[in-house]
C-alpha positions as CSV (number, residue, x, y, z in Angstrom):
1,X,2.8,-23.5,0.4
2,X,5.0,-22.4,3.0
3,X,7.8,-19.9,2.2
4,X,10.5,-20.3,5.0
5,X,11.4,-16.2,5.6
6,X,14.5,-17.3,7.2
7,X,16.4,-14.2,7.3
8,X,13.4,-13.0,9.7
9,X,13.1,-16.1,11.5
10,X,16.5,-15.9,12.7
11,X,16.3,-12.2,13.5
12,X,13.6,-13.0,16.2
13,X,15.3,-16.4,17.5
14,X,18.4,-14.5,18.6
15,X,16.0,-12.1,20.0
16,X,14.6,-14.1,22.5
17,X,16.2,-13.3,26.2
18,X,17.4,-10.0,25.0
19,X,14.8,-8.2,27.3
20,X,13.2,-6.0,24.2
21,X,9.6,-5.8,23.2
22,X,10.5,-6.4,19.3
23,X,8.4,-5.4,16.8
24,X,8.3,-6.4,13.2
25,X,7.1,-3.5,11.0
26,X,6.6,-3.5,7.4
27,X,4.4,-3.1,4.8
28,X,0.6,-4.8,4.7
29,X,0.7,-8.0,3.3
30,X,4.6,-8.5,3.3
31,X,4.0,-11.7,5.6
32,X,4.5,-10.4,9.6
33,X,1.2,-11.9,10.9
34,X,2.4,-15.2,9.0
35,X,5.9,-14.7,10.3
36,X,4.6,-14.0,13.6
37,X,1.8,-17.0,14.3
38,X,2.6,-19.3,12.4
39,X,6.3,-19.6,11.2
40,X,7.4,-18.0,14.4
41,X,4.6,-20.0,16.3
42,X,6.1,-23.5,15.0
43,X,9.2,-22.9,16.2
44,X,8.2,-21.9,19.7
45,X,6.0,-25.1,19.6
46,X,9.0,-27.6,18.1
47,X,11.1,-25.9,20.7
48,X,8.9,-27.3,23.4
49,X,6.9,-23.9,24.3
50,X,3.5,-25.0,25.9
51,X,0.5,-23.7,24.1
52,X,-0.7,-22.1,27.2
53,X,3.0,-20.2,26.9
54,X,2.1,-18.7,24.0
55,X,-0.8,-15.6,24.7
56,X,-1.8,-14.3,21.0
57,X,-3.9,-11.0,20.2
58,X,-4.8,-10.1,16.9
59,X,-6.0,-6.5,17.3
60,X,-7.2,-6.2,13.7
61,X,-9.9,-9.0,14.2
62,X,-13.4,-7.1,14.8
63,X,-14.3,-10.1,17.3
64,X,-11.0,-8.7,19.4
65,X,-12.1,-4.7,19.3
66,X,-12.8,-4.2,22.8
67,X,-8.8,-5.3,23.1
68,X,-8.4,-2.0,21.0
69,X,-8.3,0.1,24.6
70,X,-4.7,0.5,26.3
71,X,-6.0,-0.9,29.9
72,X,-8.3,-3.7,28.3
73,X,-5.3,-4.9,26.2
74,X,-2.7,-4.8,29.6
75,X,-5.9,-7.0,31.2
76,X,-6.2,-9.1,28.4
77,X,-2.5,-10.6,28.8
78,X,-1.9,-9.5,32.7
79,X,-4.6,-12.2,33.3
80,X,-3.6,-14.9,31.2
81,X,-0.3,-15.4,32.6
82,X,0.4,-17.0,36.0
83,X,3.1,-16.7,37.9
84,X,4.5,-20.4,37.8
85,X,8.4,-19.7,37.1
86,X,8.0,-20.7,33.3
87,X,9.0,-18.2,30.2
88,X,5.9,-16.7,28.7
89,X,5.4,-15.6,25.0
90,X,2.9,-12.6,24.1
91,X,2.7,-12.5,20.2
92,X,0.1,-9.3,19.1
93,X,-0.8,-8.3,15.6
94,X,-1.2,-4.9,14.3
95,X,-0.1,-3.0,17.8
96,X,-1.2,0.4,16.2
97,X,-5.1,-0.8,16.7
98,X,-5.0,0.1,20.2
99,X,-5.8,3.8,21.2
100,X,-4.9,6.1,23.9
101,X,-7.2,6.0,26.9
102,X,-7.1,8.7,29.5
103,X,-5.5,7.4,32.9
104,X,-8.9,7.2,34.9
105,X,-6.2,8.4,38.3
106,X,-4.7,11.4,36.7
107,X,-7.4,13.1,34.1
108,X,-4.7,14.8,31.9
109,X,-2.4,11.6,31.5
110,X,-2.7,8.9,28.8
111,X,-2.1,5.3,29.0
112,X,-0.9,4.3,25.8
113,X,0.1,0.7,24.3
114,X,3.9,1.7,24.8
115,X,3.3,1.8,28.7
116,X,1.5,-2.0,28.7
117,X,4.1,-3.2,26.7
118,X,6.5,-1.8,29.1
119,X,4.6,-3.5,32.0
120,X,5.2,-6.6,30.4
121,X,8.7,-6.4,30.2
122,X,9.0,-5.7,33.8
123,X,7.5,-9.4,34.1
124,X,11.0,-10.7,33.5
125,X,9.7,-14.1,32.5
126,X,7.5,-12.6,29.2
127,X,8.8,-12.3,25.7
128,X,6.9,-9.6,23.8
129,X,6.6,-9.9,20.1
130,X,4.3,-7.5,18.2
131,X,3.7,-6.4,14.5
132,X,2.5,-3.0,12.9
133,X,2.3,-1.0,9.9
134,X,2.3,2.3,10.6
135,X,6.2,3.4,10.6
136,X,5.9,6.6,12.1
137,X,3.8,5.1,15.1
138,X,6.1,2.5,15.7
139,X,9.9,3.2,14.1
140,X,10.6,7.0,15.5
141,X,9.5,6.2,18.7
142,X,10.7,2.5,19.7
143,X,14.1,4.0,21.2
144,X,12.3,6.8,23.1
145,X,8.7,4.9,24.0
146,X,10.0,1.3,24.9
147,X,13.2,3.3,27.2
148,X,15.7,1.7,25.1
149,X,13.6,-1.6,25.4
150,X,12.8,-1.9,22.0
151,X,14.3,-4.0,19.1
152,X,12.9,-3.4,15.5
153,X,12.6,-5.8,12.5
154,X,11.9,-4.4,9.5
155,X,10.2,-7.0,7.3
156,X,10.0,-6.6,3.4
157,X,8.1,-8.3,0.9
158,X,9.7,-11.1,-1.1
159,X,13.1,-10.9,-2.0
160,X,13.7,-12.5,-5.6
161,X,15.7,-15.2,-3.7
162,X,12.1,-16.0,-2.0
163,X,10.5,-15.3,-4.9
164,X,12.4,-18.6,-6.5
165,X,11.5,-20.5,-3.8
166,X,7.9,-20.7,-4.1
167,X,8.8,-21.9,-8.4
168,X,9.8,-25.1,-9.1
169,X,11.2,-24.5,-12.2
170,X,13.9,-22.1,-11.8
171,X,15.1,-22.3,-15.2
172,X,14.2,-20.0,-17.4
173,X,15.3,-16.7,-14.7
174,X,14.0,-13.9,-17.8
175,X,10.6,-15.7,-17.7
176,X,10.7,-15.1,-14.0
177,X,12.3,-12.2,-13.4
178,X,9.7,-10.4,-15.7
179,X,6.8,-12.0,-13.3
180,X,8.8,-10.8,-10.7
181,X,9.1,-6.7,-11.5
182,X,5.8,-7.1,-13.1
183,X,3.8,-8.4,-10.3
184,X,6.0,-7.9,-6.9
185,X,7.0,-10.0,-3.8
186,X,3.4,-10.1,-1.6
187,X,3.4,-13.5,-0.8
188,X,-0.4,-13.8,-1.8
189,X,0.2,-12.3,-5.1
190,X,3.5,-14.3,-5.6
191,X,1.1,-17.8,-5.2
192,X,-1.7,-16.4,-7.5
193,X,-2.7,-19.1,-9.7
194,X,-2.7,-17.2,-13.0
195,X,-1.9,-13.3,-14.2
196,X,-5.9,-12.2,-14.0
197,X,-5.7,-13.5,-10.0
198,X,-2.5,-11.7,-9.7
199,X,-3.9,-8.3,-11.1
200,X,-7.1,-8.8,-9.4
201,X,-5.3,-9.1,-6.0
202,X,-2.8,-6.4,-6.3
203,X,-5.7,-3.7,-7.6
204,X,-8.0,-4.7,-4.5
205,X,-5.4,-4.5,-1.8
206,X,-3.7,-1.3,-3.1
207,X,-7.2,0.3,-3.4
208,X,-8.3,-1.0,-0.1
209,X,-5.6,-1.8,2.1
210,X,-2.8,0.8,1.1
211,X,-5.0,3.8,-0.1
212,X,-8.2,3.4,1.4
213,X,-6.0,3.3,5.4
214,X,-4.2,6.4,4.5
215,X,-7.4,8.1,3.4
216,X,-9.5,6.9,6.7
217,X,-6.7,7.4,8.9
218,X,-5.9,11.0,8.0
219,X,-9.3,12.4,7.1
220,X,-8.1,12.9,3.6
221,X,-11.6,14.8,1.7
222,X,-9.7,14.9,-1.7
223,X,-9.2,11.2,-1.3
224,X,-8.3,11.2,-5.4
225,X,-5.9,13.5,-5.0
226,X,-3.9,11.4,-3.3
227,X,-4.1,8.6,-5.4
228,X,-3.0,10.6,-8.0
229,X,0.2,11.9,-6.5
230,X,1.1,7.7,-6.0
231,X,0.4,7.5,-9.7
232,X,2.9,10.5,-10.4
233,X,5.6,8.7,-8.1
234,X,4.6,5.0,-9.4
235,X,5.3,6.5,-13.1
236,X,8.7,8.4,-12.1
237,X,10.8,4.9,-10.2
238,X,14.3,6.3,-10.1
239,X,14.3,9.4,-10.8
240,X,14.4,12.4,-8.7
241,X,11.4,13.9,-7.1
242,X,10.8,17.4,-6.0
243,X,7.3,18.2,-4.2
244,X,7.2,21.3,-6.6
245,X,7.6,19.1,-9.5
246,X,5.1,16.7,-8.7
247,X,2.8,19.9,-7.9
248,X,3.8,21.0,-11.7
249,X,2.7,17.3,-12.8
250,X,-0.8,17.8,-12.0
251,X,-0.8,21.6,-13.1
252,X,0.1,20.2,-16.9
253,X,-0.8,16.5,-17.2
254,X,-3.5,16.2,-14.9
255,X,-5.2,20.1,-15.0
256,X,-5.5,19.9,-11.0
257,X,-4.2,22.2,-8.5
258,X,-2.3,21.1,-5.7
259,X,0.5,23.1,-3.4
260,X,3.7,21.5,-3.0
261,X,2.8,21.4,0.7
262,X,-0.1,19.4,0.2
263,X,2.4,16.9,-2.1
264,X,4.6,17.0,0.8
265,X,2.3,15.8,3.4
266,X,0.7,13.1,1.0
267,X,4.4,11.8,0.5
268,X,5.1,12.0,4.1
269,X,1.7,9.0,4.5
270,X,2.8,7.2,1.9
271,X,6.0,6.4,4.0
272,X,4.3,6.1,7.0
273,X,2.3,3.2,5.6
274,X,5.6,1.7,3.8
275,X,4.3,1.9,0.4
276,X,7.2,3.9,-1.1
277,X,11.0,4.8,0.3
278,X,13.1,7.4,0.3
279,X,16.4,7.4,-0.9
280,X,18.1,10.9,-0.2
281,X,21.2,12.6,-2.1
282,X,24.5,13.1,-0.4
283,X,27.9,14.2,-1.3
284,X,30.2,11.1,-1.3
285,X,32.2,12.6,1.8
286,X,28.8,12.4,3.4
287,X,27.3,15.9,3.7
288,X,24.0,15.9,2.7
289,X,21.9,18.3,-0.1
290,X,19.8,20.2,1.7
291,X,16.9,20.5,-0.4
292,X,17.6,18.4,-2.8
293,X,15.4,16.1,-5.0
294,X,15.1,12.8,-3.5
295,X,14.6,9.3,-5.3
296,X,11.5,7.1,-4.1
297,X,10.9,3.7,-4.9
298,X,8.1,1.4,-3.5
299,X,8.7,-1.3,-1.4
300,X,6.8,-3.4,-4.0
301,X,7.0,-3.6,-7.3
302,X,3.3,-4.9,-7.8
303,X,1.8,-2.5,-5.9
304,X,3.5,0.3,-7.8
305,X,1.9,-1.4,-11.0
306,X,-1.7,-1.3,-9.0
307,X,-0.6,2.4,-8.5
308,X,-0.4,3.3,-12.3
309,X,-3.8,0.9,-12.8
310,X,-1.6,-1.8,-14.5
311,X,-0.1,0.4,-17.3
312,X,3.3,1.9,-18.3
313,X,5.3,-1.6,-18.2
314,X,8.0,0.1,-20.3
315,X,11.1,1.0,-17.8
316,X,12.1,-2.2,-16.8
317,X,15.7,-0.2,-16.0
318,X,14.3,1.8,-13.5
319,X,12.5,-1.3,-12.1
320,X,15.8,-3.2,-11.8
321,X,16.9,-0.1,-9.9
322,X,13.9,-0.1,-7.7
323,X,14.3,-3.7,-6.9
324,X,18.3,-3.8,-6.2
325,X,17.5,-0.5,-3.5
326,X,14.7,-2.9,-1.9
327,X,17.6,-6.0,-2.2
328,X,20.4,-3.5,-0.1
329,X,17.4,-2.5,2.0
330,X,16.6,-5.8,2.9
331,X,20.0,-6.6,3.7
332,X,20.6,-4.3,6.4
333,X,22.1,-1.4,4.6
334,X,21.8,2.2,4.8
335,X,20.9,3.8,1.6
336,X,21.2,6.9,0.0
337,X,22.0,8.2,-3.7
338,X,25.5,9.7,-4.5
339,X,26.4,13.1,-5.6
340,X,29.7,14.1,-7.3
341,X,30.7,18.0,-8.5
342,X,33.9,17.6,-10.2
343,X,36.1,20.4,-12.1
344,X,36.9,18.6,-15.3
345,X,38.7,21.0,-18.5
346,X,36.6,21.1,-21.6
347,X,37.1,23.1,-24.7
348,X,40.2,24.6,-23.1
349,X,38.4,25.8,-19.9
350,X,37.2,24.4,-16.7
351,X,33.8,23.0,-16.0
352,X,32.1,22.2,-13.3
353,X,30.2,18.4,-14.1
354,X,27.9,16.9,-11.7
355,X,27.9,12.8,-11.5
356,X,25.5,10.8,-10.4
357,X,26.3,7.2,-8.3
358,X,22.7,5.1,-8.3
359,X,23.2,3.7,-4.4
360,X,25.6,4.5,-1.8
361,X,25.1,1.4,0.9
362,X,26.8,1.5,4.3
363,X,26.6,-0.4,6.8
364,X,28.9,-1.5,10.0
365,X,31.4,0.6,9.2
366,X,31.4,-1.0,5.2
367,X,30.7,1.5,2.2
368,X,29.8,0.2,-1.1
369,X,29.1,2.3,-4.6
370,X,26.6,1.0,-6.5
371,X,26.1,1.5,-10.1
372,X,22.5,0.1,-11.8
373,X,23.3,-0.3,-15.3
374,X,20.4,-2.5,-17.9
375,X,22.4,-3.2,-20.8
376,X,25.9,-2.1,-21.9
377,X,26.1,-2.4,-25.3
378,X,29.9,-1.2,-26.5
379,X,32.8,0.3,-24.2
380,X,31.1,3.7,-24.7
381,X,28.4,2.9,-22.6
382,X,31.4,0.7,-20.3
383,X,32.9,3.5,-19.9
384,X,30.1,5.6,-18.9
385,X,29.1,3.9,-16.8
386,X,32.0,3.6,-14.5
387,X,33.1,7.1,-14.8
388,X,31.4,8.2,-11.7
389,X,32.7,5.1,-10.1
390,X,36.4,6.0,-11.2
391,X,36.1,9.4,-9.8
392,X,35.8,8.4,-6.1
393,X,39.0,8.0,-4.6
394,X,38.5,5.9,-1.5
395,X,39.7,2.3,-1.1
396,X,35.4,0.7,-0.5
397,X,34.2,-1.0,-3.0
398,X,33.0,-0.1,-6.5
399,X,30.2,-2.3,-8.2
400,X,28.8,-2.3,-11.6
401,X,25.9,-4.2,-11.4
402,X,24.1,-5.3,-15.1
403,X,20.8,-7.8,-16.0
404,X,22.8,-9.0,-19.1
405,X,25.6,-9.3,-17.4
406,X,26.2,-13.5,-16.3
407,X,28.8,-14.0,-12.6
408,X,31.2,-11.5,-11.4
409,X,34.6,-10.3,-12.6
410,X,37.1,-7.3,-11.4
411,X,38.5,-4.7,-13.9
412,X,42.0,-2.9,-13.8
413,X,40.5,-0.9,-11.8
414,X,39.2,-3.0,-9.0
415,X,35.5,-2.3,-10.2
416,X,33.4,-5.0,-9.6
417,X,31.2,-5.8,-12.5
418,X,27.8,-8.2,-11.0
419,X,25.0,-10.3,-12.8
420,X,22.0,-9.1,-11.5
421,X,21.0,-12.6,-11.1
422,X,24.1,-12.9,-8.9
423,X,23.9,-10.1,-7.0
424,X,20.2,-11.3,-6.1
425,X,20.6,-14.5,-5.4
426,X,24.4,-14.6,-4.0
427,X,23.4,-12.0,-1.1
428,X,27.3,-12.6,0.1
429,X,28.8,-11.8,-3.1
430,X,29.3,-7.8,-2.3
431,X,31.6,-8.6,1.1
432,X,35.5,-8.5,0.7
């Protein structure tokens, strides 16, 4: 079964002619090689691309591990195009494969794969398409490496909108969303046959592909460790994370001793290889907390459960949370968590009461409060629940989003209260 990835599809479409190398980065497994050579691939082909247009390396393929050089890989392409006047297409897989090599003219230079991918821009006939997972190695240094010749889509597992496409009974949406926050949004665990496939796949690729890279690729001798602080963060969705506390963690659940540097560092790969996110706290006028505790959430639900070795399915709140940060992630917004200190009079004095707003999303100039609220049982809860909303005082919009909770509706005051469902699958809903 083919799922379309349309948002992506489109993405690099319009990037064709633009005069970037553009790489796809995301997480292993999301879909980018499939993206890449075969949806992509298709299109190229239906859009009447010869076959001997379209150059393709995949550097992750043993059989292509000579390739894995920086001046091999420039020859490999440099003499498979000819100079006959037609638009070329170079599609590579897993860029991060190839290493350094030492510039056999000048001893103390390198010849990395930024500087072959720059010599195939020069070309001026030769769109360059490549794919990686290491976000460090490719995200922080596209402006600076590619000389502001590189274009960057970020590619995400399943959305839940994807999700329902691969189901063709879209009925019962409880039944599904509980596969869906259970199990994740990597395509080859989505179109497991049964539960024990699903479990089976998930375990193997977090152990091998997610945990088993960042212990190789960093040298990690404590490679348990490691896995353990993933389990601390898989267990903790939504809340916020402080290295010391997570040092603390293994002091009193797990009777291990680890620094809050060494937490640090280990949280530091775990971004690198997209398995979990970031969301940092910041005043709502925008100044951030220096040192304060940060909320991470993984880019995949199902890989988180690996994480915890398929236990601890009992805060499906903080997985709706996880899930609606990977939705406004996916969507092109910048996220962070909001912080508010407010002087409110209590017990005939003044008080100074810290709120908390779930996800503060801008994007193009657009700012939109989020709150993530489960279930609201009375108007106590209501009420709660939008206080922190209420309290901001600028005209952007204020949304209260709830699973039990069915189409959209605005209160007095202007807050708009969201179905999850409908926030998921209406990804237009949250514009004015």
């Amino acid at each position: 079964m083919e799922i379309a990835r349309e948002i992506y599809l489109e993405k690099l479409k319009k990037s064709i002619g633009n005069g970037m190398a553009k790489v796809i980065t995301g997480p292993r497994r999301c879909g980018k090689s499939y993206l890449l050579f075969t949806i992509f691939r298709n299109y190229l082909k239906q859009s009447g691309v010869d076959d001997d247009h379209i150059i393709e390396l995949k550097l992750d393929d043993t059989r292509n591990a000579s390739y894995r050089s920086a001046l091999r890989f420039a020859e490999y392409f440099r003499n498979r195009r000819k100079e006959d006047g037609s638009r070329y297409f170079f599609l590579i897989d897993e860029i991060q494969y190839v290493l350094p090599i030492r510039n056999p003219d000048i001893p103390d230079q390198e010849i990395t794969f930024y500087d072959a991918l720059n010599e195939f821009l020069h070309y001026g006939d030769t769109e360059v398409f490549v794919t990686g997972s290491n976000s460090r190695l490719l995200s922080s240094d596209i402006a600076t490496e590619f000389r502001g010749r590189g274009w960057q889509v970020d590619m995400r597992p399943l959305t839940f909108s994807e999700f329902l496409q691969t189901k063709d009974d879209k009925s019962n949406l409880l039944t599904l969303w509980d596969e869906y926050w259970r199990f994740g949004g990597l395509p080859d665990a989505v179109l497991a046959p049964d539960e024990e496939s699903k479990i089976a796949y998930l375990r193997s690729t977090f152990n091998v592909i997610y945990l088993r890279d960042i212990i190789d690729r960093y040298h990690l001798r404590k490679d348990t460790a490691i896995g353990d602080v993933v389990k601390v963060l898989a267990s903790s969705v939504g809340s916020p994370m402080s290295f010391n506390k997570i040092a603390s963690t293994f002091q009193s659940a797990e009777k291990t001793t680890i620094s809050p540097a060494t937490v640090k560092l280990y949280v530091g790969y775990m971004e690198d290889a997209f398995l979990v996110s970031r969301a940092q706290p910041d005043t709502i006028k925008g100044r951030k907390f220096i040192g304060a505790p940060a909320k991470y959430y993984f880019d995949d639900l199902g890989i988180r459960y690996a994480a915890t070795g398929f236990k601890g399915n009992d805060q499906e709140p903080h997985y709706m949370e996880n899930i609606i940060y990977n939705e406004l992630i996916s969507r092109g917004y910048l996220v962070s968590t909001g912080k508010l200190n407010v002087n409110e009079r209590s017990g005939g004095r003044q008080e100074n009461r810290q709120y908390e707003i779930d996800f503060v999303c801008e994007k193009g100039g657009e700012r939109i409060y989020i709150q993530s609220a489960f279930y609201i049982p009375d108007a106590d809860k209501m009420a709660q629940e939008k206080r922190p909303l209420l309290l901001v005082k600028d005209s952007f919009r204020k949304v209260l989003i709830s699973k039990y909770f069915s189409g959209t509706m605005f209160d007095n005051n202007g807050i708009l209260q969201v179905g999850l469902f409908d926030f998921l699958t209406k990804p237009k809903l949250l514009s004015k």
